[in-house]
C-alpha positions as CSV (number, residue, x, y, z in Angstrom):
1,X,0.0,0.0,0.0
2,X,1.4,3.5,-1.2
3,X,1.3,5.9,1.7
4,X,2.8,9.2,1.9
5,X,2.4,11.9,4.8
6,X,2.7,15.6,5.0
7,X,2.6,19.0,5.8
8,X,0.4,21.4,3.8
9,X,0.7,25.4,5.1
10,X,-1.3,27.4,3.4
11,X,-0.9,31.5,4.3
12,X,-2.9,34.7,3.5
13,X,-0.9,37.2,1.8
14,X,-0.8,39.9,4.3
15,X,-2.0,42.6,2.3
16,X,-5.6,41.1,0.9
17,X,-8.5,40.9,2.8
18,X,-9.4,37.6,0.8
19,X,-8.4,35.0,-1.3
20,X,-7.0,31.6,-2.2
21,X,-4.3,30.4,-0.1
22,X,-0.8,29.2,-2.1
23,X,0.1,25.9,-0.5
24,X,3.6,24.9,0.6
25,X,5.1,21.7,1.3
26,X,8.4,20.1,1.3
27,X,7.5,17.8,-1.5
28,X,6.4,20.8,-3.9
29,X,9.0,22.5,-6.1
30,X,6.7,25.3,-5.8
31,X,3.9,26.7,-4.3
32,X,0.7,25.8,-5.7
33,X,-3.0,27.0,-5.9
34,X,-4.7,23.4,-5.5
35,X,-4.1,19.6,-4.6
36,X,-4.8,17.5,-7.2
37,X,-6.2,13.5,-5.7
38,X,-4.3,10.9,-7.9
39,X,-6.5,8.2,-9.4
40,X,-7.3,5.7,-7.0
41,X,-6.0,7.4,-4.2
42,X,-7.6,9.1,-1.2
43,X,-6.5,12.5,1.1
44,X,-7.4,12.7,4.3
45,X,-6.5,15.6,6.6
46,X,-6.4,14.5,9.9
47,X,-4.9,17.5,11.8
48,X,-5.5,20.9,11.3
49,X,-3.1,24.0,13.1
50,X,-3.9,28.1,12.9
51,X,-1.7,30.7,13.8
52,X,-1.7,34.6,13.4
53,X,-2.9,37.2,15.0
54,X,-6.0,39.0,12.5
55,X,-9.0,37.5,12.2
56,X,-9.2,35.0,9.6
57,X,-11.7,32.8,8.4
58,X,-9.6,29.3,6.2
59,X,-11.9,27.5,3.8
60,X,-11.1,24.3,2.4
61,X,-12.8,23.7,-0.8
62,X,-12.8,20.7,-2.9
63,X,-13.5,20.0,-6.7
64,X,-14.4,16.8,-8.5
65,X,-13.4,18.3,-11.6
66,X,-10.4,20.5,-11.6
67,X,-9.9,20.5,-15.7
68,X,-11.3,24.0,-16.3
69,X,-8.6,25.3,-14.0
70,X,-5.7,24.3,-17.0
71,X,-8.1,26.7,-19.9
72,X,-8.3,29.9,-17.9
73,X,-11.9,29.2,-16.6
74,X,-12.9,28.4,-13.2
75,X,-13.4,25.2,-11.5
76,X,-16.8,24.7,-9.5
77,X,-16.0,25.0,-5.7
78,X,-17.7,23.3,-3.1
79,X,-16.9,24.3,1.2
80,X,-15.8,21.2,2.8
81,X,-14.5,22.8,6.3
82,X,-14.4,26.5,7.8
83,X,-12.3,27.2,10.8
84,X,-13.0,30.7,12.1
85,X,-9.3,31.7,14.3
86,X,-10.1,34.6,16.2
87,X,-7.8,37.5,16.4
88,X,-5.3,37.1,19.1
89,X,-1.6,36.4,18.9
90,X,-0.8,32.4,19.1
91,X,-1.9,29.2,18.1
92,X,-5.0,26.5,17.6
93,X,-4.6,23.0,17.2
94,X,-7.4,21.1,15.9
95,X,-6.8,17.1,16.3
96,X,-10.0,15.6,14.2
97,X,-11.0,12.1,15.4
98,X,-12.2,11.1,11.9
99,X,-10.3,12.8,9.3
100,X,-11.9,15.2,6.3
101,X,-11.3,12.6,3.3
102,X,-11.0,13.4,-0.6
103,X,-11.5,10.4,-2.9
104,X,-9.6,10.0,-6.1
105,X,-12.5,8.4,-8.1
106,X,-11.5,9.9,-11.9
107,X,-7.8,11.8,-11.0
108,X,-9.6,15.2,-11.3
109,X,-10.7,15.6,-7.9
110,X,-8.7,18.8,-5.8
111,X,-8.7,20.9,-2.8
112,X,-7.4,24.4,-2.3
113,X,-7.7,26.7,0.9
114,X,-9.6,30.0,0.5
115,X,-9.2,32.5,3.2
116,X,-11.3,35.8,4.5
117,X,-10.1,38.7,7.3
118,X,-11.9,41.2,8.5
119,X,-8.6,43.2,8.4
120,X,-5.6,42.3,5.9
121,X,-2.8,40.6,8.0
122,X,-0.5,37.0,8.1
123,X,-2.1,33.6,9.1
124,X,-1.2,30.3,8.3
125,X,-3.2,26.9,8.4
126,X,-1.2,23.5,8.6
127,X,-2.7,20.6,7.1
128,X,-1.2,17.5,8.2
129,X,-2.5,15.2,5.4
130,X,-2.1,11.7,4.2
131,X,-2.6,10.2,1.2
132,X,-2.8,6.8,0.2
133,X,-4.8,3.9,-2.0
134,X,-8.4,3.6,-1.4
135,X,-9.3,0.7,1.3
């Protein structure tokens, strides 16, 4: 069984009020806009950590089709989680006891992380995902 774990920090911009998140990782050569769920595969986020200190709303959003992303148009979006962090310096760990899960059932399934602020400032949300075959 193929099974790979990691760290996912997606980060507001610091000057916008809102948008989509660019997601680091160690195993990306660069940041990216989405997560892409290989064919036969399935994500599952099982921890979630917020830091900052502006008020920031994270969104994780999920796609089963991510092709009109790759001709300019836009992909249709559907909410999956929201995780309100409130505006004081420091940090929230949220440990889920069944994890948010993204099956790769055609290999065009994705997530990305949206974010909102009531004022523009830095946050970051860790994703510490897994991803593996289906069961």
């Amino acid at each position: 069984m193929a099974r790979q774990l990691l760290t996912i920090i997606a980060s507001t911009d610091g000057q916008n009020t809102s948008g989509q998140c660019k997601l680091y990782s160690s195993l990306f050569a660069v940041p990216a806009d989405f997560i892409v769920v290989p064919l036969g595969m399935k994500l599952r986020i099982w921890q979630k950590r917020m830091t900052g200190a502006v008020d920031t709303e994270f969104k994780i959003e999920y796609t089963n089709d991510i092709t009109p992303q790759f001709s300019g148009q836009e992909a249709t979006w559907t909410t999956i989680s929201v995780d309100k962090y409130l505006s004081s310096q420091g940090e929230v760990n949220i440990g889920l006891s069944k994890p948010i899960e993204v099956f790769g059932r055609t290999g065009r399934e994705a997530i990305r992380v949206t974010w909102s602020q009531s004022t523009a400032g830095f946050a970051t949300l860790e994703l510490e995902v897994e991803i593996t075959d289906e069961d």
